[in-house]
N, CA, C and O atoms as a printed pandas DataFrame, in Angstrom:
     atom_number atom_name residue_name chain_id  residue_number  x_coord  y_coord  z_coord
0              1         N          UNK        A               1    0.848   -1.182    0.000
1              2        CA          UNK        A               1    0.000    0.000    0.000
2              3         C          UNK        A               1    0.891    1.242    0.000
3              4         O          UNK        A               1    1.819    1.302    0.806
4              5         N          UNK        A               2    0.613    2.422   -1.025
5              6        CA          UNK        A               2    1.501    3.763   -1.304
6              7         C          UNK        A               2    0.439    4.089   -0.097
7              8         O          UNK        A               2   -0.308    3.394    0.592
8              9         N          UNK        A               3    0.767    5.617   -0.186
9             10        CA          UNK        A               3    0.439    6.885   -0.355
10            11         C          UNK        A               3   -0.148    7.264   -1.433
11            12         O          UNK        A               3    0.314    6.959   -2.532
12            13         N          UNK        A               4   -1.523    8.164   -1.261
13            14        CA          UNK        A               4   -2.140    8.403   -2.876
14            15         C          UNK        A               4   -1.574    9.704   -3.281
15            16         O          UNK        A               4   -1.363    9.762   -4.492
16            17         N          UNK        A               5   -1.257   10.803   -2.589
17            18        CA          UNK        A               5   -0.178   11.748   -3.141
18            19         C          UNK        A               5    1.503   11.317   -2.738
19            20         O          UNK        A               5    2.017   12.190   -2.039
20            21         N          UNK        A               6    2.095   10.568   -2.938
21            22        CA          UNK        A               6    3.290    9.884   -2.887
22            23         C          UNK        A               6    4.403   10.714   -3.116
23            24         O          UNK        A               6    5.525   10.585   -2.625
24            25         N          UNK        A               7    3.991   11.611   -3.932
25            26        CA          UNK        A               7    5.020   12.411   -4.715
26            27         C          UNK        A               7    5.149   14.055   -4.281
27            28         O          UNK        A               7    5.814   15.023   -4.650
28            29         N          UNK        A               8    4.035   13.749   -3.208
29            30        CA          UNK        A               8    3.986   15.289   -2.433
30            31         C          UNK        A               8    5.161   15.038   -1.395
31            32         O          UNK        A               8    5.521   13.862   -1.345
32            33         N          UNK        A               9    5.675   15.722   -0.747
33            34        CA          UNK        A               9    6.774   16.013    0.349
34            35         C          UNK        A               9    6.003   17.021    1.001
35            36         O          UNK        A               9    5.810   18.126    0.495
36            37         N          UNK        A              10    5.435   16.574    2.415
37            38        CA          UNK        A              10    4.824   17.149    2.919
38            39         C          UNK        A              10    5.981   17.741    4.430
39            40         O          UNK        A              10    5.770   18.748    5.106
40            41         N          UNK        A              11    6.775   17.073    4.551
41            42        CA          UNK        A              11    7.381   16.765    5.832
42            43         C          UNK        A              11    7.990   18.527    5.957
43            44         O          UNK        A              11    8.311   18.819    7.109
44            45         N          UNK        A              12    8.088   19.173    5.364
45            46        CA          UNK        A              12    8.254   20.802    5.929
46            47         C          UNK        A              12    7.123   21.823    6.436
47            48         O          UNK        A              12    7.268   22.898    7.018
48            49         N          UNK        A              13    5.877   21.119    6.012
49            50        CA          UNK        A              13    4.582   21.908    6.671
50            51         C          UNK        A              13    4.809   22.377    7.710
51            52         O          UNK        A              13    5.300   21.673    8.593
52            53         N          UNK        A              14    4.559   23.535    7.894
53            54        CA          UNK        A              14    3.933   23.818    9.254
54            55         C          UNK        A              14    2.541   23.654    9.837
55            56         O          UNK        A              14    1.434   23.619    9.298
56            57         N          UNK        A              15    2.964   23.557   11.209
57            58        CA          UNK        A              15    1.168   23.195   11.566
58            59         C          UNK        A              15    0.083   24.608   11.917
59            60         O          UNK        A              15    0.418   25.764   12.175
60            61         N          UNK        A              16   -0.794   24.229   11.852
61            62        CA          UNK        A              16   -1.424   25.688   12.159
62            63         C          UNK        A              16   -1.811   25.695   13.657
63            64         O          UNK        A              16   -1.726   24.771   14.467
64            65         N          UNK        A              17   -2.235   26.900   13.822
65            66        CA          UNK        A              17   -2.290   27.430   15.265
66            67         C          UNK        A              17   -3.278   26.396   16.218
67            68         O          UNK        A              17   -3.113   26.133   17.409
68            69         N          UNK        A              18   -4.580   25.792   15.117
69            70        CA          UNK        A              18   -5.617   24.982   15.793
70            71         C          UNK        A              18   -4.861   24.242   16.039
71            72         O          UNK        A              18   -4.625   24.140   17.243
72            73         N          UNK        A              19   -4.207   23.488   15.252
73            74        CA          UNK        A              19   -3.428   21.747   14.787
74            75         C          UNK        A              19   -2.562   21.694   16.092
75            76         O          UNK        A              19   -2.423   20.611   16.660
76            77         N          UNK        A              20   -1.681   23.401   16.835
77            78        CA          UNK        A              20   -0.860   23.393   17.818
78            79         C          UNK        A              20   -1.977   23.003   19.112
79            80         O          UNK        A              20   -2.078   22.186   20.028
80            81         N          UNK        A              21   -2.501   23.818   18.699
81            82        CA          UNK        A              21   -3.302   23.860   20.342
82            83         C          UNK        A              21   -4.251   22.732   20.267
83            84         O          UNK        A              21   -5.313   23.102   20.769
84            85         N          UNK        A              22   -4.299   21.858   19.969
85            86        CA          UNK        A              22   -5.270   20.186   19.653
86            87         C          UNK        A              22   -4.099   19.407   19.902
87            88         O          UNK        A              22   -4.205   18.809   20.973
88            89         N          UNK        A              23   -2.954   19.180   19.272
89            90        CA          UNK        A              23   -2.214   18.143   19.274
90            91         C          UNK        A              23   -0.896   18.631   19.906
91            92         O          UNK        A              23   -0.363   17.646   20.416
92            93         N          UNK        A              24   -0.268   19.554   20.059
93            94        CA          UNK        A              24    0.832   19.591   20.706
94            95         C          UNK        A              24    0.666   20.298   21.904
95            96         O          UNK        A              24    0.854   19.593   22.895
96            97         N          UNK        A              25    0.405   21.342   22.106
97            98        CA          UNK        A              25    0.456   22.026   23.709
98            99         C          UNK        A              25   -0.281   21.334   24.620
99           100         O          UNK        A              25    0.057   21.563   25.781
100          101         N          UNK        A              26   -1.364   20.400   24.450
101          102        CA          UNK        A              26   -1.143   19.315   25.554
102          103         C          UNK        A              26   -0.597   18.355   26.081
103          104         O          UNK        A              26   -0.850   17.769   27.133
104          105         N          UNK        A              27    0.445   18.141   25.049
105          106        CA          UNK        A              27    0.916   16.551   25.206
106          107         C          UNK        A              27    3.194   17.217   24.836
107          108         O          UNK        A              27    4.016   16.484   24.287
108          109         N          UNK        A              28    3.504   18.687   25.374
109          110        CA          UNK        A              28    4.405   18.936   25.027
110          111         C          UNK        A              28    5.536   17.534   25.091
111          112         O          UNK        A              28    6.313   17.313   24.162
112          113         N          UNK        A              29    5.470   16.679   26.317
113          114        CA          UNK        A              29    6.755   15.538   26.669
114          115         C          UNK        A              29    6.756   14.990   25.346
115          116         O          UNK        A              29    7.868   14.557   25.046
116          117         N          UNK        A              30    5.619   14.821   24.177
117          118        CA          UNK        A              30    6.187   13.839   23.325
118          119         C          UNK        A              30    7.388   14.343   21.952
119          120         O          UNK        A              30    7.785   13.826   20.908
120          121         N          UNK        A              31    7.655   15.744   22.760
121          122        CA          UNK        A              31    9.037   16.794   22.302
122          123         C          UNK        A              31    9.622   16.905   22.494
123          124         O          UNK        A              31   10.391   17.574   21.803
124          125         N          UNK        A              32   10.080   16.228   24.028
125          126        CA          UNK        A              32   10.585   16.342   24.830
126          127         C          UNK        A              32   11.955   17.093   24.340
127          128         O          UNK        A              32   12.265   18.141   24.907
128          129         N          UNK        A              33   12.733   16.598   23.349
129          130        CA          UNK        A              33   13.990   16.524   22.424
130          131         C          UNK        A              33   14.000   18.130   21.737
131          132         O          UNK        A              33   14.961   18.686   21.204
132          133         N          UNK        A              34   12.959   18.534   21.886
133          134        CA          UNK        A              34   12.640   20.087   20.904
134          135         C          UNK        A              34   12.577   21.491   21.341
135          136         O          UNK        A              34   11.454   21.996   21.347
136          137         N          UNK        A              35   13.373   22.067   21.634
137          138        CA          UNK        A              35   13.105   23.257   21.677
138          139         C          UNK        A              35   11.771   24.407   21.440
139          140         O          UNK        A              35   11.080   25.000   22.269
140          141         N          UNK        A              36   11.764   24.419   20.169
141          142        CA          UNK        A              36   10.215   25.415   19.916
142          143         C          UNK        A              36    8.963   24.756   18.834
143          144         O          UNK        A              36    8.698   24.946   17.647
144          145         N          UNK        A              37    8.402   23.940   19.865
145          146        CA          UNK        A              37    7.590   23.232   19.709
146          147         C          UNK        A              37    6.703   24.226   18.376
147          148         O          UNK        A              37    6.626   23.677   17.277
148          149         N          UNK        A              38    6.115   25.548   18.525
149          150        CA          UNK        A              38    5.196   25.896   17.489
150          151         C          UNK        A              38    6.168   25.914   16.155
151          152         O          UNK        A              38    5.709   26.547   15.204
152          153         N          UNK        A              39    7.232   25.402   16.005
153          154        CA          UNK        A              39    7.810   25.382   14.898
154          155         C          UNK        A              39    7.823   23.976   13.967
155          156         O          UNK        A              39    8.323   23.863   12.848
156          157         N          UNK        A              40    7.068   22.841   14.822
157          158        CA          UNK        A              40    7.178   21.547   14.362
158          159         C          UNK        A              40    6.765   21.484   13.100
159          160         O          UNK        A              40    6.124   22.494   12.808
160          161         N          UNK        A              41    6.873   20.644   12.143
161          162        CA          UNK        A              41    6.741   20.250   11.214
162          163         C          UNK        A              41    5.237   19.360   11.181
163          164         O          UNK        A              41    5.261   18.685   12.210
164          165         N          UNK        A              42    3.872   19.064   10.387
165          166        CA          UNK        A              42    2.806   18.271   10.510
166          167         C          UNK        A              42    3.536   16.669   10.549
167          168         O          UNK        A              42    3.202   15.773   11.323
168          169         N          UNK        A              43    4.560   16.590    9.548
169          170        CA          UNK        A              43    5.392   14.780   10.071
170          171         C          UNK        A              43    6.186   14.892   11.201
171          172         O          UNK        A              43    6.115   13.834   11.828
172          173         N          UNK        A              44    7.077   15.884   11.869
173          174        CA          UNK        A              44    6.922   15.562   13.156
174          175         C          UNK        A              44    5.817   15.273   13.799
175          176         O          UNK        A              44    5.846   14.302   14.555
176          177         N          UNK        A              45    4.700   15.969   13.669
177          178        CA          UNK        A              45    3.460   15.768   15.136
178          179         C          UNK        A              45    2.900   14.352   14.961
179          180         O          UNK        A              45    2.675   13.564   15.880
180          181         N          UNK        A              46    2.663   14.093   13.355
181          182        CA          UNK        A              46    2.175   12.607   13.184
182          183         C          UNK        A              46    3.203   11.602   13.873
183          184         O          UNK        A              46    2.832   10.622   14.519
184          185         N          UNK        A              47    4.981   12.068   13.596
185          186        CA          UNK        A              47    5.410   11.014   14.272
186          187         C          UNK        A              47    5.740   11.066   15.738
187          188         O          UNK        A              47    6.020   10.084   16.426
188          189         N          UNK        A              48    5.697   11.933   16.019
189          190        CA          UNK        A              48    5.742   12.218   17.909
190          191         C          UNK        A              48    4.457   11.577   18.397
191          192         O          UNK        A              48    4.592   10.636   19.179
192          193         N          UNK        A              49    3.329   11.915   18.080
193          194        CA          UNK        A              49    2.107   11.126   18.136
194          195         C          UNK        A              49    2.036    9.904   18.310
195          196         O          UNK        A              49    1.784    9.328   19.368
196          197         N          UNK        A              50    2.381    9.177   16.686
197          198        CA          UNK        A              50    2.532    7.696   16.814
198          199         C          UNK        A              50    3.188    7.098   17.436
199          200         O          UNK        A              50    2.831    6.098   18.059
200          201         N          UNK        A              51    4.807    7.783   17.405
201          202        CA          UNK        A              51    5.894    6.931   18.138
202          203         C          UNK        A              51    6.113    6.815   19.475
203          204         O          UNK        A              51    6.893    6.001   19.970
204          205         N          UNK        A              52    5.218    7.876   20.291
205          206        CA          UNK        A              52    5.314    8.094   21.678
206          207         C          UNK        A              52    3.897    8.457   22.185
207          208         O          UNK        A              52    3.697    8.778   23.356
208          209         N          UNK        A              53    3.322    8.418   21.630
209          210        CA          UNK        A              53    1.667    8.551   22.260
210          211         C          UNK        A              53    1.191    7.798   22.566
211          212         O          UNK        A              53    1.731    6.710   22.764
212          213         N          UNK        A              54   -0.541    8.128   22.819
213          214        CA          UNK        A              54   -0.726    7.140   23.515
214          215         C          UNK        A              54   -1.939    6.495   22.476
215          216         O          UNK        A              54   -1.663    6.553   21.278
216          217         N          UNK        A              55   -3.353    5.844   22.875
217          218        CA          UNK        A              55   -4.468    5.424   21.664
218          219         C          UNK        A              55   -5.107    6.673   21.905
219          220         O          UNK        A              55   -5.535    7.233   20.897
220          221         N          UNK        A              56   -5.290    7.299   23.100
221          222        CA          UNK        A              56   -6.226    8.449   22.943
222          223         C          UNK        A              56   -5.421    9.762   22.193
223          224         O          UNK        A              56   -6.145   10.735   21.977
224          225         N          UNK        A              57   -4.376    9.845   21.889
225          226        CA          UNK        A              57   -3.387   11.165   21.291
226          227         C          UNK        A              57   -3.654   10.360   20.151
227          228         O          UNK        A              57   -3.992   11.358   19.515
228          229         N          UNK        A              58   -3.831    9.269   19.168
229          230        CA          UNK        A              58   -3.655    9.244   17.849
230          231         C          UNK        A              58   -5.213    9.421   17.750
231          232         O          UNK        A              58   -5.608    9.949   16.710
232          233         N          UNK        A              59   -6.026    9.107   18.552
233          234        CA          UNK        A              59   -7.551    9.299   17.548
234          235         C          UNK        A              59   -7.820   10.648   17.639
235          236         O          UNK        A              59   -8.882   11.095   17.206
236          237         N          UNK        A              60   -6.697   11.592   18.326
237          238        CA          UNK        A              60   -7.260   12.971   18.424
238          239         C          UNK        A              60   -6.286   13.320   17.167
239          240         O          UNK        A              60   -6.689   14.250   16.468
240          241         N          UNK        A              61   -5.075   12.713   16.785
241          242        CA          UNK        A              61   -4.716   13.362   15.603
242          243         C          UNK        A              61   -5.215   13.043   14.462
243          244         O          UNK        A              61   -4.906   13.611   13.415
244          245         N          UNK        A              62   -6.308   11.789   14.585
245          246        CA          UNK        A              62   -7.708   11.326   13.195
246          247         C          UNK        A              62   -8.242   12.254   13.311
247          248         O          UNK        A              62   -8.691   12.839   12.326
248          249         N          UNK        A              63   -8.406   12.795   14.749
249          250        CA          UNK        A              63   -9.955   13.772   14.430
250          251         C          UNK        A              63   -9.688   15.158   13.689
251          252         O          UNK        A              63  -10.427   15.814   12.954
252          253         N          UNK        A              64   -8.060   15.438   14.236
253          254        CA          UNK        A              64   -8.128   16.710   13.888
254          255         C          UNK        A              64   -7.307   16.986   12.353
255          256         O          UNK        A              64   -7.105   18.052   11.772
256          257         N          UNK        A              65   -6.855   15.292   11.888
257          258        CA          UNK        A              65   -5.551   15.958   10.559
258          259         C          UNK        A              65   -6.737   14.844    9.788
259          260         O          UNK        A              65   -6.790   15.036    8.574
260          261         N          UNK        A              66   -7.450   14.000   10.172
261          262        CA          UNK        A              66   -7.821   13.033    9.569
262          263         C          UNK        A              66   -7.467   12.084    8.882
263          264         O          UNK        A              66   -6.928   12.478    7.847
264          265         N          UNK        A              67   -7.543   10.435    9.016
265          266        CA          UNK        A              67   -7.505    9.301    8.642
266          267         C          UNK        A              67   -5.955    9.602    7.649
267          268         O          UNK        A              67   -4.788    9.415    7.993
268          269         N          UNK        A              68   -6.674   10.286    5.939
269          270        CA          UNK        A              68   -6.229    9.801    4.867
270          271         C          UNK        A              68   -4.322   10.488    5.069
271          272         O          UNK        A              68   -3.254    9.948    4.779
272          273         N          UNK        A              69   -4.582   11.626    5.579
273          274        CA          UNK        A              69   -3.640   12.293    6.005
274          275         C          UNK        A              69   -2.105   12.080    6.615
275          276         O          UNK        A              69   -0.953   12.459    6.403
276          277         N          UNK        A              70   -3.157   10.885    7.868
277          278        CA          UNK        A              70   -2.172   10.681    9.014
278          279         C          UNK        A              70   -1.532    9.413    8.548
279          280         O          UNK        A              70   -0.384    9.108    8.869
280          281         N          UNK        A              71   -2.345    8.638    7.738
281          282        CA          UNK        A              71   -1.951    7.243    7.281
282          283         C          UNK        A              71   -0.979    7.912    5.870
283          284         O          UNK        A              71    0.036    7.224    5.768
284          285         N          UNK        A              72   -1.006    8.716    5.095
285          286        CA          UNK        A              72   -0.090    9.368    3.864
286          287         C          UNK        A              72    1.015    9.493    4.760
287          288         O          UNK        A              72    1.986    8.761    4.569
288          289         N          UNK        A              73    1.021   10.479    5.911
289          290        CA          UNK        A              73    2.728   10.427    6.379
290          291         C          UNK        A              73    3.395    9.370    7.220
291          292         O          UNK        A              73    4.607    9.272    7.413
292          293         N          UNK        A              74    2.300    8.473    7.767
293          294        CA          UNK        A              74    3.075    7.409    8.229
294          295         C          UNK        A              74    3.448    6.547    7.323
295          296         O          UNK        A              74    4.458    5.899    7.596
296          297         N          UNK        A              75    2.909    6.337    6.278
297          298        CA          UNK        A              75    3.144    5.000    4.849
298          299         C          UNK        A              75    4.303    5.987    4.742
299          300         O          UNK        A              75    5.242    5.450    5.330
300          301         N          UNK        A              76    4.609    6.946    4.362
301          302        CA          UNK        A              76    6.078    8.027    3.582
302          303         C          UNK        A              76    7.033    7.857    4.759
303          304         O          UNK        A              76    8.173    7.442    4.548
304          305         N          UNK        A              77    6.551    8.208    6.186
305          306        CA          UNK        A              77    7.665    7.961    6.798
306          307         C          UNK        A              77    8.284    6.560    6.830
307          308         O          UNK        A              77    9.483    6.485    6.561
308          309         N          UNK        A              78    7.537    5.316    7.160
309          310        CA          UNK        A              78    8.226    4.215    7.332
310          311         C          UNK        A              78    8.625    3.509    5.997
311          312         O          UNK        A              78    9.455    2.623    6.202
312          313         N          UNK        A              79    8.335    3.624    4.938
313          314        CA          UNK        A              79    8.668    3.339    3.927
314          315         C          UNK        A              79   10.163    4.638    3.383
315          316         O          UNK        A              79   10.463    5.015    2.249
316          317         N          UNK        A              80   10.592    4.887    4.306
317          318        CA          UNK        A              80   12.254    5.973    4.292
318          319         C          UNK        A              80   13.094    4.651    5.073
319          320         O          UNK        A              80   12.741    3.963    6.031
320          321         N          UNK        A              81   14.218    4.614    4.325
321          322        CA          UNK        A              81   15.698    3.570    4.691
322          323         C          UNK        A              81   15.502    3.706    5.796
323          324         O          UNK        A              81   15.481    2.623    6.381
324          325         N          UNK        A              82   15.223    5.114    6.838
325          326        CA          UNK        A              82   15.790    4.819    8.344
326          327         C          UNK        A              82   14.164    5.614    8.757
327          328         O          UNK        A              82   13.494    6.194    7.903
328          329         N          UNK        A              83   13.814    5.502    9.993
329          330        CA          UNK        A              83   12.281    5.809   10.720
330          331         C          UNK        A              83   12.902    5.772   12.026
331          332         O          UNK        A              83   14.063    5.385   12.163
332          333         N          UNK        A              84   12.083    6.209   13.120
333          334        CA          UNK        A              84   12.024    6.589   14.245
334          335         C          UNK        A              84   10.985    5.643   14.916
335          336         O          UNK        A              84   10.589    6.130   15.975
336          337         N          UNK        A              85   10.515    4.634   14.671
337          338        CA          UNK        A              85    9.285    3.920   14.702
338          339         C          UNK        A              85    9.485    2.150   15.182
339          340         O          UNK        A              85    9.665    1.198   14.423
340          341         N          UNK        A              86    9.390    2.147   16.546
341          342        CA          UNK        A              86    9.973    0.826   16.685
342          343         C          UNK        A              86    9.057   -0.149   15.883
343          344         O          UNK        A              86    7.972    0.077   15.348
344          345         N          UNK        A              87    9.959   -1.553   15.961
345          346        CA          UNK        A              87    9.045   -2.691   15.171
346          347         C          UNK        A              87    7.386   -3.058   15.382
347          348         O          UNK        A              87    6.612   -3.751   14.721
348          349         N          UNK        A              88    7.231   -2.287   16.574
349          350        CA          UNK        A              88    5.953   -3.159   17.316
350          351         C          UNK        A              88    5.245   -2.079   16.795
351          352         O          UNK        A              88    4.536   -2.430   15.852
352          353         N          UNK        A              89    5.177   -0.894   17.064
353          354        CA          UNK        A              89    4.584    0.452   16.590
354          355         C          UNK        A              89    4.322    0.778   15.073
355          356         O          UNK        A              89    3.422    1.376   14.483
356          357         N          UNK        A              90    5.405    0.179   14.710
357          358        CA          UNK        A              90    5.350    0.237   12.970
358          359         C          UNK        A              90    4.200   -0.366   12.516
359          360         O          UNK        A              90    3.341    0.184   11.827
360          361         N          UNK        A              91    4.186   -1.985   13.075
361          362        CA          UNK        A              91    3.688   -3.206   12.911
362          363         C          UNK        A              91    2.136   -2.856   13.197
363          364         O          UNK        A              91    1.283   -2.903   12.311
364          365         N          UNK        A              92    1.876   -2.509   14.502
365          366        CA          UNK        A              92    0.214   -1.580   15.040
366          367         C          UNK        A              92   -0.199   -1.027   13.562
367          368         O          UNK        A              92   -0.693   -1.514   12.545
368          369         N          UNK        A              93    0.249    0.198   13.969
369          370        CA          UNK        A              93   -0.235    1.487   12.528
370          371         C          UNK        A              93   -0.368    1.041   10.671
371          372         O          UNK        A              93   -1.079    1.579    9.822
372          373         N          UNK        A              94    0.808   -0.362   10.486
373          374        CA          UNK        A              94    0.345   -0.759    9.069
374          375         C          UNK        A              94   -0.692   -1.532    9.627
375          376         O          UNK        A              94   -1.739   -0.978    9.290
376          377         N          UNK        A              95   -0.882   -2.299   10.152
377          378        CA          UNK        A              95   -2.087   -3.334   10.278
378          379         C          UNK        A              95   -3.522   -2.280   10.419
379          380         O          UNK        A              95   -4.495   -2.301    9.666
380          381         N          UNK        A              96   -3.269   -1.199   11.853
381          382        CA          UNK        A              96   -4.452   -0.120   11.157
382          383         C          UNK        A              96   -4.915    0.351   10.357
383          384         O          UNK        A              96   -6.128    0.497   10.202
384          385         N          UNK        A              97   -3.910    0.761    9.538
385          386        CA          UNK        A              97   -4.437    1.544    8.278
386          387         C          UNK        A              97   -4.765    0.810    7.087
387          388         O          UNK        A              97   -5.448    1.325    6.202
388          389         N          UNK        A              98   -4.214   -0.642    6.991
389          390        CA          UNK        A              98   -4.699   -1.750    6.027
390          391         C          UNK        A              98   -6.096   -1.947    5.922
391          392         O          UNK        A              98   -6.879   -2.143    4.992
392          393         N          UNK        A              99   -6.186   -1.824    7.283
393          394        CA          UNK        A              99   -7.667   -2.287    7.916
394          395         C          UNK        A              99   -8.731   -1.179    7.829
395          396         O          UNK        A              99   -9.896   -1.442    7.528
396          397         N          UNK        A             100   -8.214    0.317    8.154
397          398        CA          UNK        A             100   -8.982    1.440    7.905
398          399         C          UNK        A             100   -9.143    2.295    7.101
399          400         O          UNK        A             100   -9.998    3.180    7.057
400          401         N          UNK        A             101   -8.363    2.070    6.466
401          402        CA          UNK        A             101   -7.979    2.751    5.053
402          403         C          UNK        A             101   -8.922    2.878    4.065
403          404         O          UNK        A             101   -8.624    3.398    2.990
């Protein structure tokens, strides 16, 4: 399974002010590593999310970036030579999105 815009490079977005205050200023620890959090990138938050969140932080990043979105930058991120995404986590999120997609 691609990505249906595959060929977009999304990973420099910035997020917008809602997207901050929904998904990152509550949950700052999963930045722990970051300095100025309103500067994140939308594939950072998807992968800070996935890789360190929890089930209730990813259905809030369905609700708020939605499904097709969040599953486009996780298929682009883990399908890159190197990811941030342990085996078990990887393994979760393709079997989700196979399934929800």
């Amino acid at each position: 399974m691609t990505p249906s815009n595959s060929n977009l490079d999304h990973s420099t977005d910035s997020i917008t002010l809602s997207q901050y205050k929904r998904l990152v200023a509550p949950r700052p620890w999963l930045w722990w590593d970051t300095d100025d959090l309103t500067g994140l990138s939308l594939d950072s938050v998807v992968e800070g999310i996935l890789a360190r969140g929890d089930w209730p932080d990813f259905l809030e990043a369905l609700d708020e970036l939605g499904l097709d979105q969040v599953r486009e930058i996780f298929l682009r991120q883990v399908n890159r030579q190197r990811n941030n995404y342990r085996a078990q986590t990887r393994n979760l999120f393709q079997i989700y999105f196979e399934r929800h997609a």
